[in-house]
N, C-alpha and C positions, 0 to 999 in steps of 0.2 A: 167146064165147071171151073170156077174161081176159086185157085188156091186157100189155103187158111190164111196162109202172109197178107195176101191182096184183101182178104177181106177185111183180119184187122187193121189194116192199114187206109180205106178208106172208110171205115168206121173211127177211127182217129182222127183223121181229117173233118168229117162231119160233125164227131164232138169238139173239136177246137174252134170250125164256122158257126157253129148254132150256140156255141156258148157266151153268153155277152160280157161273162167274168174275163174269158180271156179274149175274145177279138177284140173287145173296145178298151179295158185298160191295159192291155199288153200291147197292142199293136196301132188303134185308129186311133185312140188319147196321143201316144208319144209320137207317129207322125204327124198327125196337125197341130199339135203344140211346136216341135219343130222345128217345121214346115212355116210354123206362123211366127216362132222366134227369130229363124233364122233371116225368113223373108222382111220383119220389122227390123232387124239387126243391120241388111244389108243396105234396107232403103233408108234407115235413119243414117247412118253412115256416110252413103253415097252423099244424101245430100249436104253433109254437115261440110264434108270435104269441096263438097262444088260451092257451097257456101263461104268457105271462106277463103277459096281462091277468085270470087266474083267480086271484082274492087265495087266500092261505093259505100256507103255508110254516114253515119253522123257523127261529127269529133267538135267537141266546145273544146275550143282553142282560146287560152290566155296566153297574149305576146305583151310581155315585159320588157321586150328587146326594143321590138321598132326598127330595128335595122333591115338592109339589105338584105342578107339572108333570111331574114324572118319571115321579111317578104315574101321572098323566093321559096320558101319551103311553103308557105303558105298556098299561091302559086300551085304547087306542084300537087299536093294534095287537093287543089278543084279539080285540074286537068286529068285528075285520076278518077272523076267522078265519086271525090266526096263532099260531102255539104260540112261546111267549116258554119261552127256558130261561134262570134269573138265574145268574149267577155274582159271585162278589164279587171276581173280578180276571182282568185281560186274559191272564194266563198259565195259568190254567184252562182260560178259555173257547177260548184258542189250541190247546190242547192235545186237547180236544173236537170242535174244528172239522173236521169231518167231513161231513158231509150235508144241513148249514144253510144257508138263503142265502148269510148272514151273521154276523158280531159286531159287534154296535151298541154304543155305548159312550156313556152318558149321562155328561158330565164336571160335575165340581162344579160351582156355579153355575150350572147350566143354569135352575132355577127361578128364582133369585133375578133372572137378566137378563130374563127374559121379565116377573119381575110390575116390573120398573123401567123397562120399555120402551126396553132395550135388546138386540140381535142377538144369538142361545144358538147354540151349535152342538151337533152329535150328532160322533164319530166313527164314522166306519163302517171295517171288515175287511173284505174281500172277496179271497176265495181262487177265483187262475184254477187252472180245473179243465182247460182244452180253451181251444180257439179254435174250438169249432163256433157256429152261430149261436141252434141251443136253449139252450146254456149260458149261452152272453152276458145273452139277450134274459133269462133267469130269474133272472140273478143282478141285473139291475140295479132287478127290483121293486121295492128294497127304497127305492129313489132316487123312486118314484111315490110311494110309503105317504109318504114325510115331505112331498113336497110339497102332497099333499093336507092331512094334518095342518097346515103352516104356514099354507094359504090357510083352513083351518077356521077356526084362530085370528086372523088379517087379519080375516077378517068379524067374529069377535066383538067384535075390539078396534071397531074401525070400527063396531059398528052401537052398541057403550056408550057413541061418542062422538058419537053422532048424524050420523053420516057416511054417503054411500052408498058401499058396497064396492067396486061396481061402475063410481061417478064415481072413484074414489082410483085404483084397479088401472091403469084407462083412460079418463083424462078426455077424451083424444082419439083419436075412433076412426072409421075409413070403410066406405063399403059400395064392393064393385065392382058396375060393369056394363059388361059383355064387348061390343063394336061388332064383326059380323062381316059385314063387303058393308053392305048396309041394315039389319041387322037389329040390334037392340038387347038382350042377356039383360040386364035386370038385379038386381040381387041377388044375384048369385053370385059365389062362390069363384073367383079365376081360374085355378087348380090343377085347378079339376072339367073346365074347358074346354082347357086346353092341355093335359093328362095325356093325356086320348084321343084329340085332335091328334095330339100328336107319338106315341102308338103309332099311329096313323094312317098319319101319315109315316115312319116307321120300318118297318111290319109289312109292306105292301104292298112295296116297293122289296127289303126281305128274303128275302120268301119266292120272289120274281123272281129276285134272286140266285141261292137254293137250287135254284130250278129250272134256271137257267143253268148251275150245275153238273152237276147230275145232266144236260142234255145235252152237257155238254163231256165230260165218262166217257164216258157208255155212246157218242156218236159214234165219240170216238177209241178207245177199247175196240176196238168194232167193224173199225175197217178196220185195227186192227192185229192182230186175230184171222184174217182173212183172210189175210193177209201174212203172217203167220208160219204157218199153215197151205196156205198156195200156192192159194188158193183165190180171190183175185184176178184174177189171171190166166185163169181157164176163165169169169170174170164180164164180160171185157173182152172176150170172145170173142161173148158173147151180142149178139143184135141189137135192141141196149139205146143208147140217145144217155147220152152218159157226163152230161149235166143230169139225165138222168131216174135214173141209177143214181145222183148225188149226193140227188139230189128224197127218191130212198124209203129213202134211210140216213138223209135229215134227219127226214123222217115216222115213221118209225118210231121212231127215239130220242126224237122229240118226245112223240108218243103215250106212252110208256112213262117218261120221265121226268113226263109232266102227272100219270100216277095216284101215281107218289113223291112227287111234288111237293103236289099235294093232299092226301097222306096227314101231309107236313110241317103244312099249314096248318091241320087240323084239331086238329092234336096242338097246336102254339102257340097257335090260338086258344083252344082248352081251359085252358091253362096260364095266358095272359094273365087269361085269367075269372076263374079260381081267382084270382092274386094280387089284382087290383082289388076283388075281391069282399072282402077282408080290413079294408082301410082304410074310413073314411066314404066314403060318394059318393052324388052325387046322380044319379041316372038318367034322371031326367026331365031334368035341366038338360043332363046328357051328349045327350043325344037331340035338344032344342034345339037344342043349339052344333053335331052335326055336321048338324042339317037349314037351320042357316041357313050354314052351311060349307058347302054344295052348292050354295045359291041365289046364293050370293057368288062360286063358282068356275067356274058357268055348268054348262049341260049336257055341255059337249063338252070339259069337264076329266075324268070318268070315262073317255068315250070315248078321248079321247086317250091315256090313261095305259096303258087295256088293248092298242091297237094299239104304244105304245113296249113297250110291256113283250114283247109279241109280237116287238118287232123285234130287240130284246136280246136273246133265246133266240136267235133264227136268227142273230146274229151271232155268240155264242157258240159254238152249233153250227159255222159254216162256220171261223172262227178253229180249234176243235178236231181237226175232219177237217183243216182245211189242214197242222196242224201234225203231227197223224199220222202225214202221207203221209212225212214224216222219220225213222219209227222201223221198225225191222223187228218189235217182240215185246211182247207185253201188258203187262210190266214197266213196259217205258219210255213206253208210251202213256200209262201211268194216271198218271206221273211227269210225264209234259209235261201234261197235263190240269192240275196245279196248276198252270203257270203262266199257265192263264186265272183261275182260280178266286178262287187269291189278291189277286191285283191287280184283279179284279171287286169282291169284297168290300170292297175298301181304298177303292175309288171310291167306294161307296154310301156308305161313310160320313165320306170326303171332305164329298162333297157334304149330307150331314143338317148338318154343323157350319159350311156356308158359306153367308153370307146374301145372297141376290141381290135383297134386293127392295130395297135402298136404291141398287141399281145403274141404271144408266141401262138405256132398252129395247136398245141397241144391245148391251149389254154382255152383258145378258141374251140376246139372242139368238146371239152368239156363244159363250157360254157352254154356250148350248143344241147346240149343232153337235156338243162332245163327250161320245163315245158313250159308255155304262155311268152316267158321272155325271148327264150330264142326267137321267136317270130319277127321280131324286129330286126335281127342280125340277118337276115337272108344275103340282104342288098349287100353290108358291108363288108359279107363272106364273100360274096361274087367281087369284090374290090381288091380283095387279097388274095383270090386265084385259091381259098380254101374251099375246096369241091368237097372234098372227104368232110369238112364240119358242115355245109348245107344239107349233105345228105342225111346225116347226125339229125338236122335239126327236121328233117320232114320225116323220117320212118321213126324218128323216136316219139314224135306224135300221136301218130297213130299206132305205134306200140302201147303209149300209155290209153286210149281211148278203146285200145282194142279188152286191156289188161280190166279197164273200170267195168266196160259191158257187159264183160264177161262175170264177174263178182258181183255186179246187179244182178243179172241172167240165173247165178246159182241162189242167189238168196231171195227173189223172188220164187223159186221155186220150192221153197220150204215154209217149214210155216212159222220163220221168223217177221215174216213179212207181214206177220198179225200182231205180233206182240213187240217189235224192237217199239221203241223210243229214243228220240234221242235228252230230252230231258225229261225225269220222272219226279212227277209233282208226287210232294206226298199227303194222304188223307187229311187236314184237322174237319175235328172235331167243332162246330160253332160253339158259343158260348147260347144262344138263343136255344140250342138243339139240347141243351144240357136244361136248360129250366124248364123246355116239355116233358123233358121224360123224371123229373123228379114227381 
């Protein structure tokens, strides 16, 4: 025979699958919207950047010069596969301006300064069409084409005068090497190593977040669906410990927000791929930094982080139910749900832009103490070798979530649980109510 726990706890699960209040706007709305922003985000993106690394294009070019060089630039931009339309003046080619990048403007002199070895300049036009970031990103090609051209010509000058290009541009120049725990990269970029750090520290504490939400809804969801359905009351009847009936509201929303919540991580992690994938990066170096970022942060920095992380969900949770028990009707649940949600968020990233490692251990472990924000310190405790504040930062988690459950647990078991409010409206009287009864 099946326990009391198990039963209400897949009676919980059934009324969050068969509810369409909360499967579809708590859970199948915010993954396909998403799923579908993130997916339009990565592919407008992807292509804006492949767009305007792909030479070719239309530039109405007015040369004033006639010279040599005007020539030659001119020249250079066909062999780059783009279509030059000439005009013999700016009020033509404005008048045209249509479909082109640009209007490039070769001004008198422009050869004459370059062969005396002095500074030419181009005029550019550039007509804003949009503020999208494909437009942007295409209109400013035309700002690459010249600086390639200027550094062609840097070299040539430089190599006619027996110069190296390379000693003139940058006589002085460093290499990095990354120090992480004992470990030494070196040769690399410090951007290749900190980029997928800090989505590191950013993605993990995020997507904890997002789950923390989705348990603060469907929790308080739930025991306001109850309550405004009178259906509470024949639950408190049962020969149920009002722990075990808070027990299988938490497992339950837990359960059902982890496959949300999972469905978030996939979707981001997908997205994040796509954008990094766009830029230069080293992979091997990325793989490096985060293998000697494990060695440096000890084993029991993963560990730690997944039991905090665990313990911020159930405090969220028990925070959500506690604040439920305030409201009588679905409306005002999902309304008081934000104000866990918000001020969660706000912590996380409080804490990504506050740095504790130049802080003393005391300071650090006091710091550790509060709840939501700590969660982001795990990683940078495991950097300063503060074991004693990690562990600060996951049992005091689940002390405070254990501390909330339990004060849900005893006030649902009374029969304040019929009458709290948290805002009390109070009676009037209409004015229409007053003319009938006279």
């Amino acid at each position: 025979m099946r326990s009391a726990f198990l039963t209400m706890f897949i009676k919980e699960i059934k009324s969050i699958i068969r509810d369409p209040k909360i499967l579809i706007t708590m859970i199948i709305v915010p993954i396909v919207l998403t799923g579908l922003m993130y997916g339009i985000m990565g592919a407008m993106t992807t292509q804006a950047v492949k767009q305007a690394m792909k030479p070719g294009g239309e530039i109405l070019l007015v040369d004033l010069d006639h010279g040599y060089w005007a020539e030659n630039f001119t020249n250079y931009l066909a062999s780059h596969k783009y279509t030059v339309i000439k005009y013999n003046d700016i009020d033509s080619a404005i008048k045209n301006y249509d479909t082109a990048l640009c209007i490039l403007v070769i001004p008198k002199g422009f050869s004459e300064n370059l062969t005396r070895g002095y500074r030419a300049y181009l005029k550019i036009y550039y007509k804003i069409r949009g503020i999208s970031f494909t437009s942007m990103m295409t209109g400013y090609k035309i700002y690459g084409v010249i600086g390639q051209y200027s550094d062609m010509i840097s070299k040539h000058i430089l190599e006619k005068a027996g110069l190296s290009p390379e000693y003139v541009s940058s006589p002085v120049n460093s290499t990095s090497n990354i120090v992480i725990g004992n470990t030494i990269i070196k040769n690399i970029d410090p951007s290749q190593v900190t980029g997928p750090l800090l989505i590191l520290g950013l993605f993990i504490p995020l997507i904890i977040g997002l789950l923390a939400g989705f348990v603060a809804q469907l929790s308080a969801t739930s025991i306001a669906v109850e309550k405004e359905e009178k259906m509470l009351e024949t639950l408190l009847t049962l020969p149920l410990s009002r722990f075990s009936l808070i027990a299988a509201k938490v497992a339950a929303a837990f359960i059902v927000s982890l496959i949300g919540g999972g469905a978030y991580f996939v979707i981001m992690a997908w997205y994040f791929s796509q954008i990094s994938s766009l830029g230069p990066a080293n992979n091997n170096a990325s793989s490096i930094a985060l293998s000697a970022l494990m060695k440096a942060v000890g084993i029991q920095t993963p560990i730690l982080l997944i039991v905090a992380g665990f313990g911020t969900l159930f405090l969220a949770l028990g925070i959500a139910i506690l604040l439920a028990m305030f409201v009588d009707d679905v409306r005002s649940a999902q309304i008081i749900s934000g104000y866990i949600i918000a001020p969660l968020m706000l912590s996380i990233f409080i804490g990504l832009f506050l740095d504790i490692t130049s802080m003393s251990p005391i300071q650090q472990t006091a710091i550790a103490v509060i709840p939501f924000v700590n969660l982001v310190f795990i990683l940078n405790l495991g950097l300063t070798g503060n074991v004693t504040a990690q562990l600060v930062v996951a049992f005091s988690s689940w002390a405070y979530a254990i501390i909330v459950l339990y004060v849900a647990s005893r006030i649902i078991g009374t029969e304040k649980i019929f009458t709290m409010k948290l805002f009390k409206r109070k009676r009037r009287t209409s004015y229409s109510f007053h003319l009938l009864t006279r």
